[in-house]
N, C-alpha and C positions, 0 to 999 in steps of 0.2 A: 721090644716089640715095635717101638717106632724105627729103630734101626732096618726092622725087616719091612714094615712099610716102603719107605723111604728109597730101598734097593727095589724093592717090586716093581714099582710105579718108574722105575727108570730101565727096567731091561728085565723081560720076562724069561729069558733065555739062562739068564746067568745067575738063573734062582736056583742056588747048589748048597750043596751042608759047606763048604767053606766061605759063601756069602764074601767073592772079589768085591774089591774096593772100585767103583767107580769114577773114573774124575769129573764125568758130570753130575753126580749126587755130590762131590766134596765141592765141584765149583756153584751147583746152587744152594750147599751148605753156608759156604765162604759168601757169599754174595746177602742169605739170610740176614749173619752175624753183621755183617758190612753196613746195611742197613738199619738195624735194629741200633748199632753202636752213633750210628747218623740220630739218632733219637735224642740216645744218652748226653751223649759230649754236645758242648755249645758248638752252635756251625761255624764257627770263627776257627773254631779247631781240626774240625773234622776237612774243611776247606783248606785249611794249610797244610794237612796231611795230602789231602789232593793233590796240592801242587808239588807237594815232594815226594808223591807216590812211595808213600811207606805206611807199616800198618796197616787196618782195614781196610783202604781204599787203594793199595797195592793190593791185596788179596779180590778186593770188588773188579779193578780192571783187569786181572789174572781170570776170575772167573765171569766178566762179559765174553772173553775171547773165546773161551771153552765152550760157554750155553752157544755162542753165535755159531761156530765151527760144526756143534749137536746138532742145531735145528736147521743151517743149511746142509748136512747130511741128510737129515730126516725128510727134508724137501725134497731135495733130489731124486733120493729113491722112490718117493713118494710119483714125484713125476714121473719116471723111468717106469715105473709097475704102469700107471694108468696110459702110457705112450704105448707099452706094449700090450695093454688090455685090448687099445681101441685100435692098434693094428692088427688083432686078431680079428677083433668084429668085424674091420673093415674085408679079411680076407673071407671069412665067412660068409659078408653082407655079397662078395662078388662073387662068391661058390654059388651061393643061393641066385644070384640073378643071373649067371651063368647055366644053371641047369631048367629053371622058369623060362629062360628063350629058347635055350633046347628042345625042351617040352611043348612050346610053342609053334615049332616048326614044323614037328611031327605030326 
């Protein structure tokens, strides 16, 4: 059930009886684990795993790059829908003031 959570809350679209595998659900899975093991182990350890980028924090800097790549997509479009909202309103807003001076002259 948490499995189906977890897919929901990342992609409404791809909610199907064979439930695809996400790589942004597995990279903020991986990034979870990454975390949580940053707890466990002394930071003496989990630091030198850093700097040789293996285990957990191979898998954490694997999944910064994925969430970062998600959420400058989700930006973008984000921007792109509201760019193209408010150039609608703006053709609207001159349709409307276009037909008010028409109206006016008559």
């Amino acid at each position: 059930m948490q499995d189906l959570f977890k897919r929901y809350s990342f992609d409404l679209e791809t909610l199907c009886i064979g439930l695809p595998n996400l790589k942004q659900e597995k990279a903020f899975t991986d990034a979870e684990e990454a975390v949580m093991n940053r707890h466990i182990i002394p930071e003496i350890c989990w630091k030198f795993q850093k700097w040789l980028q293996i285990g957990h924090e191979k898998k954490l800097r694997e999944a910064k790059q994925v969430v970062d790549q998600f959420l400058t997509d989700c930006i973008s479009l984000k921007c792109q829908k509201l760019k193209v909202r408010n150039e609608e309103e703006e053709d609207l807003d001159f349709v409307n003031k276009l037909h008010e001076n028409n109206g006016r002259k008559e």
